[in-house]
VORORO-396918 format. One record per atom (N, C-alpha, C): x, y, z; residue number from 1; residue in one letter. Coordinates in nm, 2 decimals. Layout:
N
+--------+--------+--------+-----+----+
|     px |     py |     pz |   i | aa |
+--------+--------+--------+-----+----+
|      X |      Y |      Z | NUM |  A |
...
+--------+--------+--------+-----+----+
% end
This chain:
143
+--------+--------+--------+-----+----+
|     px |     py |     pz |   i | aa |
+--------+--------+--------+-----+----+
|   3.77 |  24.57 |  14.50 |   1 |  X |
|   3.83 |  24.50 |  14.38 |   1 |  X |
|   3.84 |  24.35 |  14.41 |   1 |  X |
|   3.84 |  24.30 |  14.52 |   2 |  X |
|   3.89 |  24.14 |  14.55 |   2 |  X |
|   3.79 |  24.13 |  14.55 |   2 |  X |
|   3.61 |  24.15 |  14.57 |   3 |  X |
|   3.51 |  24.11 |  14.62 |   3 |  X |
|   3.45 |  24.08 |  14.43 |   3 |  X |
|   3.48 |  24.17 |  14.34 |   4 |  X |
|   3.48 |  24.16 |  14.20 |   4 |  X |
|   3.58 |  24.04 |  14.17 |   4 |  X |
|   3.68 |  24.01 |  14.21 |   5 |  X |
|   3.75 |  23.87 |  14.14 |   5 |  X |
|   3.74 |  23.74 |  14.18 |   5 |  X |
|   3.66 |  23.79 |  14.29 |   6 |  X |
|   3.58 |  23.63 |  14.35 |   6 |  X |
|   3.42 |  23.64 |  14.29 |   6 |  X |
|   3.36 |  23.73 |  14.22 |   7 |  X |
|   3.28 |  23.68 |  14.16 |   7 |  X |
|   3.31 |  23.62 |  14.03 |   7 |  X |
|   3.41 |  23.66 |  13.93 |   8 |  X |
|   3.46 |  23.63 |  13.83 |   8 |  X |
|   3.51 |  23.50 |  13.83 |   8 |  X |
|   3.57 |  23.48 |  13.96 |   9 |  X |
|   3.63 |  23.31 |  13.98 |   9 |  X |
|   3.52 |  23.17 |  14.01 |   9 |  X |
|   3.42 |  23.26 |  14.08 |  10 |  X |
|   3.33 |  23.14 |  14.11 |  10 |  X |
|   3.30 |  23.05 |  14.02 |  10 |  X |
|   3.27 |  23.18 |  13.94 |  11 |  X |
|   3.17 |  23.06 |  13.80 |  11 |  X |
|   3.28 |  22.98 |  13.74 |  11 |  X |
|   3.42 |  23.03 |  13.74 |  12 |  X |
|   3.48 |  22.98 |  13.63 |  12 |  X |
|   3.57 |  22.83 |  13.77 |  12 |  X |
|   3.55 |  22.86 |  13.86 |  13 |  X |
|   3.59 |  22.72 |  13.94 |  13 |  X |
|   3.47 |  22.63 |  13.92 |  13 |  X |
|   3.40 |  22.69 |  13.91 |  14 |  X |
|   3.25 |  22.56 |  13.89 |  14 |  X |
|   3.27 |  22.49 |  13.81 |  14 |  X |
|   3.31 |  22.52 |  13.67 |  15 |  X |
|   3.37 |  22.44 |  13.57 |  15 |  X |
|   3.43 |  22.34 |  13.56 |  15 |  X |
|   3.50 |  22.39 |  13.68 |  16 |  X |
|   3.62 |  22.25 |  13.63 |  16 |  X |
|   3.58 |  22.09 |  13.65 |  16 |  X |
|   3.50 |  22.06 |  13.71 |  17 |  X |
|   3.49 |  21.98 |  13.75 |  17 |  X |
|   3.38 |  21.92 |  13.63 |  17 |  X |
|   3.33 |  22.03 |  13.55 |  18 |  X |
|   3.27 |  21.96 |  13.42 |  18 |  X |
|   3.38 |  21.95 |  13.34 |  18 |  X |
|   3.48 |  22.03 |  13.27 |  19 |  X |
|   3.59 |  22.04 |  13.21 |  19 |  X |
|   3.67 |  21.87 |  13.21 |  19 |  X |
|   3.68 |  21.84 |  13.34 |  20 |  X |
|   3.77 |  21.76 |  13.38 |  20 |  X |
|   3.70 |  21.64 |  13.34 |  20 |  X |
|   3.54 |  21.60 |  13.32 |  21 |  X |
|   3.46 |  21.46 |  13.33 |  21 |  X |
|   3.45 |  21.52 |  13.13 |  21 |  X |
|   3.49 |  21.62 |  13.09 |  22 |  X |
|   3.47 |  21.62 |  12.94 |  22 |  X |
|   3.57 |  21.56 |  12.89 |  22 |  X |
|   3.71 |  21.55 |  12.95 |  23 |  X |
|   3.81 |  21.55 |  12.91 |  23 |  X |
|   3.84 |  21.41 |  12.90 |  23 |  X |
|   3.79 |  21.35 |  13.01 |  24 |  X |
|   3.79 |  21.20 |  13.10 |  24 |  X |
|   3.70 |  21.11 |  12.96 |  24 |  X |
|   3.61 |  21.19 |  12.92 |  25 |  X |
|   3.48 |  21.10 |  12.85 |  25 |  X |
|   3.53 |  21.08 |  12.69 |  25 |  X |
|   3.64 |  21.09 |  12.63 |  26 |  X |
|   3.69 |  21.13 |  12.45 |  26 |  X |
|   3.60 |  21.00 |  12.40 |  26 |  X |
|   3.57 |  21.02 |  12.29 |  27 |  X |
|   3.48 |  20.94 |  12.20 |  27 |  X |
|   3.60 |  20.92 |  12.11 |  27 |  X |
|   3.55 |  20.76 |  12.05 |  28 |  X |
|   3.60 |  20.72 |  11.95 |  28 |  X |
|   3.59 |  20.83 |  11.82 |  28 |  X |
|   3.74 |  20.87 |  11.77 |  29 |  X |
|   3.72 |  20.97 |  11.62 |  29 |  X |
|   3.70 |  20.88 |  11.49 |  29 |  X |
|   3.59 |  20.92 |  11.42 |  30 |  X |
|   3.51 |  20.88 |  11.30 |  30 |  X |
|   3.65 |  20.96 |  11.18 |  30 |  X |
|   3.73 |  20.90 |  11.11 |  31 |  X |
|   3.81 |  20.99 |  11.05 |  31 |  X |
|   3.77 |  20.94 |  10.90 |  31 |  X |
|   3.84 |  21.09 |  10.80 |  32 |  X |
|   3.79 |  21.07 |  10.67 |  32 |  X |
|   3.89 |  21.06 |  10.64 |  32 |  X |
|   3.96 |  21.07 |  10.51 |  33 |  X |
|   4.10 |  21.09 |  10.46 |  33 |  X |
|   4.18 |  21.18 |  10.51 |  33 |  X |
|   4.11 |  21.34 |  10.49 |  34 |  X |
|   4.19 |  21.40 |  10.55 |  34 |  X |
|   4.24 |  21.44 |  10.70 |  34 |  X |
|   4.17 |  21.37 |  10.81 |  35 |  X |
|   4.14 |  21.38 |  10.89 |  35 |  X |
|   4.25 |  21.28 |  11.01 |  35 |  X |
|   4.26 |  21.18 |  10.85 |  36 |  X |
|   4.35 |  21.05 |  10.87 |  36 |  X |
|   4.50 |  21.07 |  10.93 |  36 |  X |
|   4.53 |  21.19 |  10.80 |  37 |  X |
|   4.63 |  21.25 |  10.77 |  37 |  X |
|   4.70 |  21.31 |  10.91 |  37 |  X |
|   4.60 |  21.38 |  10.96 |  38 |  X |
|   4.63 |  21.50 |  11.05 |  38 |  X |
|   4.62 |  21.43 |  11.17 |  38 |  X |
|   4.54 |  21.32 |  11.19 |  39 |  X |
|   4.48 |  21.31 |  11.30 |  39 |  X |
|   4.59 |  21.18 |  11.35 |  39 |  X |
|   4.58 |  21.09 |  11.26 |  40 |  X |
|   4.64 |  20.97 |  11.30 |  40 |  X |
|   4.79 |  20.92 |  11.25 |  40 |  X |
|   4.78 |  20.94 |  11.08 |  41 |  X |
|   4.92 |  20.94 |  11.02 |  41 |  X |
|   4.90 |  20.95 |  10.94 |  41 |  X |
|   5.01 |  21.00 |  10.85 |  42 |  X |
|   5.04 |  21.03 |  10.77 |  42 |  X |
|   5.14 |  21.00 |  10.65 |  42 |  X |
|   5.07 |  20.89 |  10.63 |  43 |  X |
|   5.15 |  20.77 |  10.47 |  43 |  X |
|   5.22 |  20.86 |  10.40 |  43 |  X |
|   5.19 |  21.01 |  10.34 |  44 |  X |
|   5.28 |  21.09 |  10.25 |  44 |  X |
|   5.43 |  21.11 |  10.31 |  44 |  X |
|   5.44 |  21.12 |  10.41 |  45 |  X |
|   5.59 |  21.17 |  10.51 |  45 |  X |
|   5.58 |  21.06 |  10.59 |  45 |  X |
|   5.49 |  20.93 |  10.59 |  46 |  X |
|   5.55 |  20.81 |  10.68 |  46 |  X |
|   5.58 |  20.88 |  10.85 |  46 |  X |
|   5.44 |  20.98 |  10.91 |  47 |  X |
|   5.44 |  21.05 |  11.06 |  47 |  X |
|   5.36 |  21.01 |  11.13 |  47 |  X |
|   5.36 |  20.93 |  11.22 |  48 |  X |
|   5.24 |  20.91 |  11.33 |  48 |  X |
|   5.20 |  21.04 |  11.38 |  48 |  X |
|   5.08 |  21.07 |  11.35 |  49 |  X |
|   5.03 |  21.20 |  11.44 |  49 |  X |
|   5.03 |  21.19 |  11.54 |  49 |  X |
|   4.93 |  21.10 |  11.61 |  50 |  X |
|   4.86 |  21.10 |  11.75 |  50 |  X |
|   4.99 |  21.01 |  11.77 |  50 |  X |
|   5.01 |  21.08 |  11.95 |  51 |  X |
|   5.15 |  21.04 |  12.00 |  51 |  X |
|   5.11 |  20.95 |  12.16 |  51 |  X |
|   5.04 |  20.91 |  12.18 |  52 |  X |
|   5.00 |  20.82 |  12.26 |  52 |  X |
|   4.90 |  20.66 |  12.13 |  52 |  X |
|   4.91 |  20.55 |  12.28 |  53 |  X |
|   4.88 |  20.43 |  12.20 |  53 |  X |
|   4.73 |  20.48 |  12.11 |  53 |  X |
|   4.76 |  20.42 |  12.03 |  54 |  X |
|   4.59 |  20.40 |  11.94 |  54 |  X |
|   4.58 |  20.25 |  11.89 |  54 |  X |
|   4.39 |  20.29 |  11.88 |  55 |  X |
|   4.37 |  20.16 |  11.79 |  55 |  X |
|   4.28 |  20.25 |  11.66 |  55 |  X |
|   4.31 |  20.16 |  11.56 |  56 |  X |
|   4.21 |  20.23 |  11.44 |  56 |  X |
|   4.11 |  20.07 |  11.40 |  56 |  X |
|   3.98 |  20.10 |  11.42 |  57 |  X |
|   3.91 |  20.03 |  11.35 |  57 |  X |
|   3.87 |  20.05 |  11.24 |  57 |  X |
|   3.90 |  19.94 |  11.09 |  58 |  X |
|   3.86 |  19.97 |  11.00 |  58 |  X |
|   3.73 |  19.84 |  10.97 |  58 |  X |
|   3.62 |  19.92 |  10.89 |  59 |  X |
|   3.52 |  19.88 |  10.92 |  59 |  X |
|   3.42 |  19.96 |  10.79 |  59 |  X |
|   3.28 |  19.91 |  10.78 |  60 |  X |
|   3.21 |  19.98 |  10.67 |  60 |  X |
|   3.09 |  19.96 |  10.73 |  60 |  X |
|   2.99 |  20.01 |  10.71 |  61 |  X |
|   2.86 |  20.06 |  10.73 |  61 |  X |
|   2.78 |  19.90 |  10.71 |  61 |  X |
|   2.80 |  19.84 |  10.62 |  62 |  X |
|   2.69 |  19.75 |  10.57 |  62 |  X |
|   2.79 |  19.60 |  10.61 |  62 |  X |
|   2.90 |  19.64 |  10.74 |  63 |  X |
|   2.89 |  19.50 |  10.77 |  63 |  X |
|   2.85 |  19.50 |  10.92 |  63 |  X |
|   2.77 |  19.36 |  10.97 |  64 |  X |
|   2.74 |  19.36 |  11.08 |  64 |  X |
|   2.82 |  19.35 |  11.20 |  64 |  X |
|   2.95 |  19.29 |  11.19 |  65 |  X |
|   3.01 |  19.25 |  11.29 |  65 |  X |
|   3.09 |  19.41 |  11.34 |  65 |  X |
|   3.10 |  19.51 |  11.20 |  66 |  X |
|   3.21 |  19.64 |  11.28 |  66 |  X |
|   3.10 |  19.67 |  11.35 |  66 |  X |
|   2.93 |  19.68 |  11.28 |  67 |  X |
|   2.84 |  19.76 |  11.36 |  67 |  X |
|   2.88 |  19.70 |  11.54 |  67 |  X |
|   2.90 |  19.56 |  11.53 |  68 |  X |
|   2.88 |  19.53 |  11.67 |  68 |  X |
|   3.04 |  19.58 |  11.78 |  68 |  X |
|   3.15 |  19.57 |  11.65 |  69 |  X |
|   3.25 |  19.61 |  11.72 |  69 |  X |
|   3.28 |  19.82 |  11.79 |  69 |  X |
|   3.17 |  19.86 |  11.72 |  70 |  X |
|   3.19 |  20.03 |  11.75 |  70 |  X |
|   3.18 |  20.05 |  11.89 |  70 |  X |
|   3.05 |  19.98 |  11.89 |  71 |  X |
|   3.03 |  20.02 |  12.08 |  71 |  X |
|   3.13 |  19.97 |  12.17 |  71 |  X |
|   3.20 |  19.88 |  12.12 |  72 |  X |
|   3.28 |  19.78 |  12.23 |  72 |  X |
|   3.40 |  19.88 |  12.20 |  72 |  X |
|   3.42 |  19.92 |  12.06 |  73 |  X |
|   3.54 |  20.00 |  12.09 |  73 |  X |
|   3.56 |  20.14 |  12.14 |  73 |  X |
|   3.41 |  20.16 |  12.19 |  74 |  X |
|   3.36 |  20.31 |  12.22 |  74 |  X |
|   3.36 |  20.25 |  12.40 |  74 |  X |
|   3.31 |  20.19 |  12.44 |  75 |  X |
|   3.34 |  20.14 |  12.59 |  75 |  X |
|   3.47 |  20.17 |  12.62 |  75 |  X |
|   3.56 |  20.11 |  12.58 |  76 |  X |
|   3.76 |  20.09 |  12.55 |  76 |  X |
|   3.82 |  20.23 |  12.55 |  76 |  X |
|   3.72 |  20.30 |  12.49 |  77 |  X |
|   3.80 |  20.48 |  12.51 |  77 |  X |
|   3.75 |  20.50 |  12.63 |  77 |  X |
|   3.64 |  20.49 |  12.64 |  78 |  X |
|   3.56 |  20.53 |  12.84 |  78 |  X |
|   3.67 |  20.43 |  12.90 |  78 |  X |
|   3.67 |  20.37 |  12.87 |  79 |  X |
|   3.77 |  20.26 |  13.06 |  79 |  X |
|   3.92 |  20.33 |  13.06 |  79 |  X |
|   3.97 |  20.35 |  12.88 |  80 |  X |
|   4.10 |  20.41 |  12.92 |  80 |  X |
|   4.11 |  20.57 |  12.92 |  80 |  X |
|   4.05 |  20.66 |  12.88 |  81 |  X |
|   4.01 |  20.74 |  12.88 |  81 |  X |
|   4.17 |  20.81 |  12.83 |  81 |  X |
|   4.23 |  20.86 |  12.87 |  82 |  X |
|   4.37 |  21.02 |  12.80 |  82 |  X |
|   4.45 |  20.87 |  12.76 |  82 |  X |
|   4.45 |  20.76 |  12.84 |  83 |  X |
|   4.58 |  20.66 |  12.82 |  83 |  X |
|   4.62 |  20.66 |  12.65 |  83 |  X |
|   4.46 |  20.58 |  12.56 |  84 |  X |
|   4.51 |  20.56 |  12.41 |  84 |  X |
|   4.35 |  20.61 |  12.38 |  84 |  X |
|   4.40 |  20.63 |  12.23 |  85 |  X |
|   4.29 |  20.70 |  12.13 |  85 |  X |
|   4.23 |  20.56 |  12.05 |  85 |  X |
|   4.09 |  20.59 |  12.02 |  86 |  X |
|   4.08 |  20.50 |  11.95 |  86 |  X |
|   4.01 |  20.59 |  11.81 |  86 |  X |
|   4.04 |  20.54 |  11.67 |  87 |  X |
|   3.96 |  20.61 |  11.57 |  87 |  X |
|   3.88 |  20.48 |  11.50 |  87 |  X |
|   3.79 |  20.54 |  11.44 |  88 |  X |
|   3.74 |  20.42 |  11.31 |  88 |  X |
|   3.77 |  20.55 |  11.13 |  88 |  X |
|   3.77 |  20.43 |  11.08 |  89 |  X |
|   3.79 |  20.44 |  10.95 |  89 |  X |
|   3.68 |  20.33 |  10.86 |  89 |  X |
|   3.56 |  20.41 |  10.79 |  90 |  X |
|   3.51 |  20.35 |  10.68 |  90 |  X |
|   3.60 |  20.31 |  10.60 |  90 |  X |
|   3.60 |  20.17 |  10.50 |  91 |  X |
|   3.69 |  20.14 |  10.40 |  91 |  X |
|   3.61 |  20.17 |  10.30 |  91 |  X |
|   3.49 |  20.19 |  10.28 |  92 |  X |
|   3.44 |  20.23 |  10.19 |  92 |  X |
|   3.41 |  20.35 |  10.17 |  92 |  X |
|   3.44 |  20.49 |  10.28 |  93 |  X |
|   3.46 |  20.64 |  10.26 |  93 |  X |
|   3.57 |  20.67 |  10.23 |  93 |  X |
|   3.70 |  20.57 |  10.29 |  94 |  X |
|   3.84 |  20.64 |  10.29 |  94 |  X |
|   3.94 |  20.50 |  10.23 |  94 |  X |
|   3.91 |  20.51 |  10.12 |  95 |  X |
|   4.00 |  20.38 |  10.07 |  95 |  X |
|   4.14 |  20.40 |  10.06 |  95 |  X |
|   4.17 |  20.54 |  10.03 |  96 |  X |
|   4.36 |  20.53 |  10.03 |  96 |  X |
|   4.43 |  20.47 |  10.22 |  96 |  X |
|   4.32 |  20.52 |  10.29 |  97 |  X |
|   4.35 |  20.53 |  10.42 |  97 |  X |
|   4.37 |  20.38 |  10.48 |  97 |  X |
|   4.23 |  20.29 |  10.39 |  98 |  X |
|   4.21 |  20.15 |  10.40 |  98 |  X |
|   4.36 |  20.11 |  10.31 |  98 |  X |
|   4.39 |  20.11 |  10.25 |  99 |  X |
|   4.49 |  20.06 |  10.16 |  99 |  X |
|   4.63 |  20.06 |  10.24 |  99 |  X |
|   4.66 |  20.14 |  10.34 | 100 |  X |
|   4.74 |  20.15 |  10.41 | 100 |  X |
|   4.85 |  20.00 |  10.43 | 100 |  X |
|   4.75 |  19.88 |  10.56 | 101 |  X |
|   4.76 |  19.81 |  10.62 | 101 |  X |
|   4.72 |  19.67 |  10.51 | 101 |  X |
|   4.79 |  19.61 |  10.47 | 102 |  X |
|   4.79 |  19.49 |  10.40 | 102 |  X |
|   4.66 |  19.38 |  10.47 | 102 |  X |
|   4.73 |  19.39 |  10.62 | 103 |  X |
|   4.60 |  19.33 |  10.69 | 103 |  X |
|   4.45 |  19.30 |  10.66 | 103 |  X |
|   4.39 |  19.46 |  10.63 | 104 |  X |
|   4.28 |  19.48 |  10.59 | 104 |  X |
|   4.21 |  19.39 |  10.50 | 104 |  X |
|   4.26 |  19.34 |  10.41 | 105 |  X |
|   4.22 |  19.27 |  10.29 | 105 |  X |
|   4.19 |  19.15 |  10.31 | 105 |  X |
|   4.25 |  19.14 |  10.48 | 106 |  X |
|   4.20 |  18.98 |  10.48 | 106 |  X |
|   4.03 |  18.93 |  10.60 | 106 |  X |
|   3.97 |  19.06 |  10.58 | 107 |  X |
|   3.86 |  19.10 |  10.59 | 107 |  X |
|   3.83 |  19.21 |  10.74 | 107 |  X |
|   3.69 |  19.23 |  10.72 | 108 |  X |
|   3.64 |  19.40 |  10.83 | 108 |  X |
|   3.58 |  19.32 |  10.94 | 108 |  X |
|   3.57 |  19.34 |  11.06 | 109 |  X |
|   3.63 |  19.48 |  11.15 | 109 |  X |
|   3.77 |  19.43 |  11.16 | 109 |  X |
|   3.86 |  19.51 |  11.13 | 110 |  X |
|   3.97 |  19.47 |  11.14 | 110 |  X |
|   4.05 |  19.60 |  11.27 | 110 |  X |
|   4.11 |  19.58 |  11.34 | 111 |  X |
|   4.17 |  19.66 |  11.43 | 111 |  X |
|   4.31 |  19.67 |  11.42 | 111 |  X |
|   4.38 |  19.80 |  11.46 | 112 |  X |
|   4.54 |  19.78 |  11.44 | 112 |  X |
|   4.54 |  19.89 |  11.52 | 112 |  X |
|   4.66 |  19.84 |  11.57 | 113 |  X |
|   4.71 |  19.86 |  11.74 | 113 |  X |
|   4.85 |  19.93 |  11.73 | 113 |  X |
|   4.85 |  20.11 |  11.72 | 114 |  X |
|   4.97 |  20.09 |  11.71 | 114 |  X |
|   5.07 |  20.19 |  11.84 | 114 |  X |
|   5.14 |  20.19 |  11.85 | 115 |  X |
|   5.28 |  20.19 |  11.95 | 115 |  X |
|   5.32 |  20.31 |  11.95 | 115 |  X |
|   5.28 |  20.42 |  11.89 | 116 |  X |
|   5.42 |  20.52 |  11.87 | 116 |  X |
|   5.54 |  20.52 |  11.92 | 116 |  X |
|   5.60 |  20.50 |  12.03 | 117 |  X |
|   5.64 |  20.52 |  12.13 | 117 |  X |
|   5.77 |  20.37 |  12.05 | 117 |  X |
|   5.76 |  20.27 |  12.02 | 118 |  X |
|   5.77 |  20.19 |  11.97 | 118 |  X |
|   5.79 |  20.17 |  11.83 | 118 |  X |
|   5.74 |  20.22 |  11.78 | 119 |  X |
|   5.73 |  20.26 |  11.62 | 119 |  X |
|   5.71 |  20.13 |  11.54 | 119 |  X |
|   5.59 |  20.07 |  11.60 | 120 |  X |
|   5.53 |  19.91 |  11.53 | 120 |  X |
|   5.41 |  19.91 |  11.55 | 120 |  X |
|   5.36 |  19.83 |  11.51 | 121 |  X |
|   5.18 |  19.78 |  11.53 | 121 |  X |
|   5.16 |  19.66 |  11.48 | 121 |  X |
|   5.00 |  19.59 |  11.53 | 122 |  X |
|   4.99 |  19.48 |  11.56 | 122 |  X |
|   4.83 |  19.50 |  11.48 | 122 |  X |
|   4.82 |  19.37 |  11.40 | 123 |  X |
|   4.70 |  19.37 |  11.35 | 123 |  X |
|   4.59 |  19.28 |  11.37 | 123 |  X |
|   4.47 |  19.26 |  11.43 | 124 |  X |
|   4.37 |  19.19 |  11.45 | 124 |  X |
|   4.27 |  19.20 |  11.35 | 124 |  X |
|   4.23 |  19.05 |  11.28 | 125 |  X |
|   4.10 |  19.07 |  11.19 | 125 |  X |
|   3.98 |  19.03 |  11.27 | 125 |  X |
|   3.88 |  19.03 |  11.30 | 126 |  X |
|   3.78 |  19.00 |  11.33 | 126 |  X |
|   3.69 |  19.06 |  11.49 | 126 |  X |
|   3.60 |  19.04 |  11.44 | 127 |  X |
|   3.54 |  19.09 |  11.62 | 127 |  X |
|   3.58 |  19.03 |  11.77 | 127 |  X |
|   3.63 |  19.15 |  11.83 | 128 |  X |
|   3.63 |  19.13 |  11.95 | 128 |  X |
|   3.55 |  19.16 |  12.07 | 128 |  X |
|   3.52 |  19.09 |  12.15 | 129 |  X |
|   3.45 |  19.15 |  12.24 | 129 |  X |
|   3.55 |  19.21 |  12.36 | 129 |  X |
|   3.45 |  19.27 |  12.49 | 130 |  X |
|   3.56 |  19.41 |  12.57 | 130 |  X |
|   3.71 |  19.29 |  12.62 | 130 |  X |
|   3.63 |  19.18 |  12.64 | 131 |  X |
|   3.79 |  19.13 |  12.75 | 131 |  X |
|   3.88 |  19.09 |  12.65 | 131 |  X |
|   3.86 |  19.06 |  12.54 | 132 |  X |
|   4.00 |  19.02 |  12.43 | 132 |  X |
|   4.02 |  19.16 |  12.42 | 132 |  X |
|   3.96 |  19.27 |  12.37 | 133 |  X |
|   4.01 |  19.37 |  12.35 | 133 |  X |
|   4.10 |  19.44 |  12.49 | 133 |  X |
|   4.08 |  19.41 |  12.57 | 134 |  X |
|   4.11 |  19.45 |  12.66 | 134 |  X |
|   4.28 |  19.35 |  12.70 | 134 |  X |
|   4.23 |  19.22 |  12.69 | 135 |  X |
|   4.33 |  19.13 |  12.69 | 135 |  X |
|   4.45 |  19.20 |  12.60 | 135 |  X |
|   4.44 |  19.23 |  12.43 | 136 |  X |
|   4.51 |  19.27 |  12.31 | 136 |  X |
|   4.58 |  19.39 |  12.39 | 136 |  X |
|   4.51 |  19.49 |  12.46 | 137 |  X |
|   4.56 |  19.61 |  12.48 | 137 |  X |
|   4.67 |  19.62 |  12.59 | 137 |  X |
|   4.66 |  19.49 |  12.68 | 138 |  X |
|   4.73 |  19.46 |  12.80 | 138 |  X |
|   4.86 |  19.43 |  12.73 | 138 |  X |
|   4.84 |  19.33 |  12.64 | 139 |  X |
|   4.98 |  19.25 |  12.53 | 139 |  X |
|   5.03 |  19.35 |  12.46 | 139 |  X |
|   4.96 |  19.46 |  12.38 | 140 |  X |
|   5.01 |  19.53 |  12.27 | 140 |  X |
|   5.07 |  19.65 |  12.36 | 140 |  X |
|   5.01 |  19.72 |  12.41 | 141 |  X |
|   5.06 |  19.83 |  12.51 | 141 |  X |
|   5.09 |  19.86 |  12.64 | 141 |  X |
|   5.06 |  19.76 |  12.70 | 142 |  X |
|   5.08 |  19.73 |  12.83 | 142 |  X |
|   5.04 |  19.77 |  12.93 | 142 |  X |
|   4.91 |  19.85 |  12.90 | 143 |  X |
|   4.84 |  19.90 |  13.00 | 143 |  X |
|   4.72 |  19.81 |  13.08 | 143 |  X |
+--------+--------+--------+-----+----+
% end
């Protein structure tokens, strides 16, 4: 019987060590409205979902500077990896979601930095590159 539970365990210890670099690697979440809701907050009941720091980039398809800000904000989830989340939000797929943040309006890529933990956020309009973003994240959340 033990010579059967060490074959059963092998494979499943081999794993881990993929498990753990899946876990390490999270990608920036692409969210829709409803996704918004669930994932990030929730304006109906005024709920922060996600309970660690986040950033949300809001942003649209046909401008160039979010195109340039995704990767940089996709780098930012690889360096912090479980610490904070980062999402993007089309303003032109998810407008109630864009309507949120007053900020927004005053043009895209726009980023907003928020705190749970804290129960505030901080809003950035324009592109950043890794070390301001990096710098913002030192200031906003302290990491």
């Amino acid at each position: 019987m033990k010579s059967f539970f060490k074959f059963l365990m092998l494979p499943c210890l081999m794993l881990i060590p993929v498990v753990a670099t899946y876990a390490q690697s999270a990608e920036t979440v692409t969210l829709t409205e409803q996704t918004f809701l669930t994932k990030c907050y929730n304006y109906n009941t005024d709920e922060v979902k996600c309970k660690k720091p986040f950033i949300i980039e809001y942003g649209a398809t046909w401008c160039t500077w979010c195109n340039k800000q995704k990767p940089v904000l996709h780098k930012i989830q690889q360096a912090y990896g479980s610490k904070i989340q980062t999402f993007y939000v089309d303003v032109d797929k998810c407008p109630q979601a864009a309507s949120i943040f007053d900020e927004i309006q005053e043009g895209i890529p726009c980023l907003i930095f928020v705190n749970p933990a804290k129960d505030e956020y901080e809003a950035i309009n324009g592109y950043m590159d890794e070390v301001e973003l990096k710098q913002a994240i030192k200031e906003v959340f302290g990491l």
